[in-house]
KOLLONU-185609 format. One record per residue (C-alpha): residue number from 0; residue in three letters; x, y, z. Coordinates in steps of 0.02 Angstrom, whole numbers, plus 50000, padded with zeros to 5 digits. Example, Ala and Ser with C-alpha at 12.3 -4.5 7.8 and 13.67 -1.06 7.14 Angstrom:
<atoms>
+-----+-----+-------+-------+-------+
!   k !   r !    px !    py !    pz !
+-----+-----+-------+-------+-------+
!   0 ! ALA ! 50615 ! 49775 ! 50390 !
!   1 ! SER ! 50684 ! 49947 ! 50357 !
+-----+-----+-------+-------+-------+
</atoms>
This chain:
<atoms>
+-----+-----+-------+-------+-------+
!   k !   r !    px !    py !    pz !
+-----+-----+-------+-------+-------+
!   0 ! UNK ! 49847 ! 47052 ! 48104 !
!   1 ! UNK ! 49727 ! 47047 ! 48250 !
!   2 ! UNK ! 49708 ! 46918 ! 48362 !
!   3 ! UNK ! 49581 ! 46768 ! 48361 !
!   4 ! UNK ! 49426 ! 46785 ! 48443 !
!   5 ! UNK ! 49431 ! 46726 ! 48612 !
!   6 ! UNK ! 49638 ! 46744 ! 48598 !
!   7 ! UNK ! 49739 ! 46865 ! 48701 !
!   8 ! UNK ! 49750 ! 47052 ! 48646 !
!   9 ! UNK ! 49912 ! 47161 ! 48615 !
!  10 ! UNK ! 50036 ! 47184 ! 48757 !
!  11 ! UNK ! 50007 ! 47354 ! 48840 !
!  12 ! UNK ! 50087 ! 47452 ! 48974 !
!  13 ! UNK ! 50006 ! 47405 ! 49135 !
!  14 ! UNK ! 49906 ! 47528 ! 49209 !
!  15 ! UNK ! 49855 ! 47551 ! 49403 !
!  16 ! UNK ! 49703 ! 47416 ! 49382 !
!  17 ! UNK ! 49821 ! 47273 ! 49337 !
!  18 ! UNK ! 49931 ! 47351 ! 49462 !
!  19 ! UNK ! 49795 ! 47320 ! 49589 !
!  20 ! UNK ! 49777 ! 47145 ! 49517 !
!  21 ! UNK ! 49953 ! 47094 ! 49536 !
!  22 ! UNK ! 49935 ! 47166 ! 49741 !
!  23 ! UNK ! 49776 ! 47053 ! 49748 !
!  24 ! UNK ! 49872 ! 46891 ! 49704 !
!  25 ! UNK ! 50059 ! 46943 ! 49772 !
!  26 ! UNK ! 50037 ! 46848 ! 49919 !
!  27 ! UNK ! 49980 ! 46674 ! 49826 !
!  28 ! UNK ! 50151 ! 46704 ! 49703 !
!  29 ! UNK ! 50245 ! 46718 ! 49842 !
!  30 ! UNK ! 50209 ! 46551 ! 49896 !
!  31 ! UNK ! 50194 ! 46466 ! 49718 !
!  32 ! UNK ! 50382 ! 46558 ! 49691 !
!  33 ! UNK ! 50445 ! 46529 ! 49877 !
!  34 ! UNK ! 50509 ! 46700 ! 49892 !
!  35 ! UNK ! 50446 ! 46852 ! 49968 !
!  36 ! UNK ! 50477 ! 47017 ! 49848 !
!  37 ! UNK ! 50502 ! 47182 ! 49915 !
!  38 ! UNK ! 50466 ! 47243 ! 49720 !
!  39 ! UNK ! 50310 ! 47179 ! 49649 !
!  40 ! UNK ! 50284 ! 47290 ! 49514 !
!  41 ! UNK ! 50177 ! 47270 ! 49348 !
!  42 ! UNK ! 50257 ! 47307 ! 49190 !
!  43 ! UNK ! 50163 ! 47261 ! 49031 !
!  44 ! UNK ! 50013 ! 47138 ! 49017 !
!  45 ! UNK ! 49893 ! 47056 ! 48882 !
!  46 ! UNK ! 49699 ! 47028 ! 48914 !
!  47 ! UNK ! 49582 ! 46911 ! 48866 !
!  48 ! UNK ! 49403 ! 46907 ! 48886 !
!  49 ! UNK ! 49315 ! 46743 ! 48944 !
!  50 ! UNK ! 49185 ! 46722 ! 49081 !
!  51 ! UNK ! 49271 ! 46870 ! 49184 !
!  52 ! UNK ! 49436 ! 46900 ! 49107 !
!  53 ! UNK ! 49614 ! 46828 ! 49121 !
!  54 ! UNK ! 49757 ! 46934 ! 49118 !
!  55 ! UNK ! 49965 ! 46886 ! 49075 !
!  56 ! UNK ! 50045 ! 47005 ! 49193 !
!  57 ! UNK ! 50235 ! 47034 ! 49178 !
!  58 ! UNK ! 50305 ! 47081 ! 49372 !
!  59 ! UNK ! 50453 ! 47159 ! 49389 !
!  60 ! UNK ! 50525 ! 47088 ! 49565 !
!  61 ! UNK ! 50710 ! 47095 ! 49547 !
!  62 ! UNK ! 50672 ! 46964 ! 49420 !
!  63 ! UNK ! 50540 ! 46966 ! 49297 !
!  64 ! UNK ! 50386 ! 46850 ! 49319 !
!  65 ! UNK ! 50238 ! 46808 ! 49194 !
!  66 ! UNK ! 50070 ! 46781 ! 49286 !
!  67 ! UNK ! 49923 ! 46738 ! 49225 !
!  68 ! UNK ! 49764 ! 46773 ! 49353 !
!  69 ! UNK ! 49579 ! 46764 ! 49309 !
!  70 ! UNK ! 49473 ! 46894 ! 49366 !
!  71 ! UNK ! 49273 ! 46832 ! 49385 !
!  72 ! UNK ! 49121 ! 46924 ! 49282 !
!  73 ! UNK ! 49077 ! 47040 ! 49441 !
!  74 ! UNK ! 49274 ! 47077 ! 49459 !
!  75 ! UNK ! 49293 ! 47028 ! 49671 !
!  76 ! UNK ! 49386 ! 46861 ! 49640 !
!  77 ! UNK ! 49533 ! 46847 ! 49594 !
!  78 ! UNK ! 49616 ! 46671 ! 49555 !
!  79 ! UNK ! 49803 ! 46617 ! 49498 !
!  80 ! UNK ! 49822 ! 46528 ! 49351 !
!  81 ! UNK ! 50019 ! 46513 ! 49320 !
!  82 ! UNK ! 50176 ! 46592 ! 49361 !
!  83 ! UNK ! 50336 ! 46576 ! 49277 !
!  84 ! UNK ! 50505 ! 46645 ! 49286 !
!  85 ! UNK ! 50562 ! 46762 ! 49135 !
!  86 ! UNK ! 50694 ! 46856 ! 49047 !
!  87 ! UNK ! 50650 ! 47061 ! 49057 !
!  88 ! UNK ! 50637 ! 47064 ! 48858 !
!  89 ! UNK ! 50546 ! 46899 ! 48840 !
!  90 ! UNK ! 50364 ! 46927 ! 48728 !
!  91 ! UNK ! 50205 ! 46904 ! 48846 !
!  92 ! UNK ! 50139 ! 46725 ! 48783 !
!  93 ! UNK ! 49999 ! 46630 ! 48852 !
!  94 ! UNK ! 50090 ! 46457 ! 48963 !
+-----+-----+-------+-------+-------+
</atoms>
């Protein structure tokens, strides 16, 4: 079944572009989290396309995070949505 329009795509393997997103945004989930990570390290993610694009970004940083930054049309801003702490096996859903 394939998701809604507008909804969230599959979960994929994260590649070295949402890697670069997650480095882009470490520093603001550092301070929404209150604690610095040596590891910051994407692991699987889910896209969606909407005036730019927002992306659910599982980090691996000891723990496991779910973020959720939007990315603008011209891709040079980068903006946290959410951040919330996860379970390694827990399913990439939209918060």
């Amino acid at each position: 079944m394939s998701d809604p329009v507008g909804g969230y795509g599959p979960t994929e393997d994260a590649t070295p572009e949402i890697q670069k997103i997650c480095d882009k945004v470490k520093t603001e989930v550092e301070k929404e989290t209150g604690k610095n990570s040596k590891e910051f390290r994407a692991i699987k993610y889910r896209s969606q396309v909407v005036n730019g694009a927002n992306f659910l970004i599982k980090v691996h940083v000891g723990d496991y995070l779910h973020i959720i930054v939007h990315v603008n049309l011209p891709g040079d801003e980068f903006s946290l949505s959410g951040v919330q702490q996860h379970a390694k096996d827990d399913p990439l859903e939209p918060f």
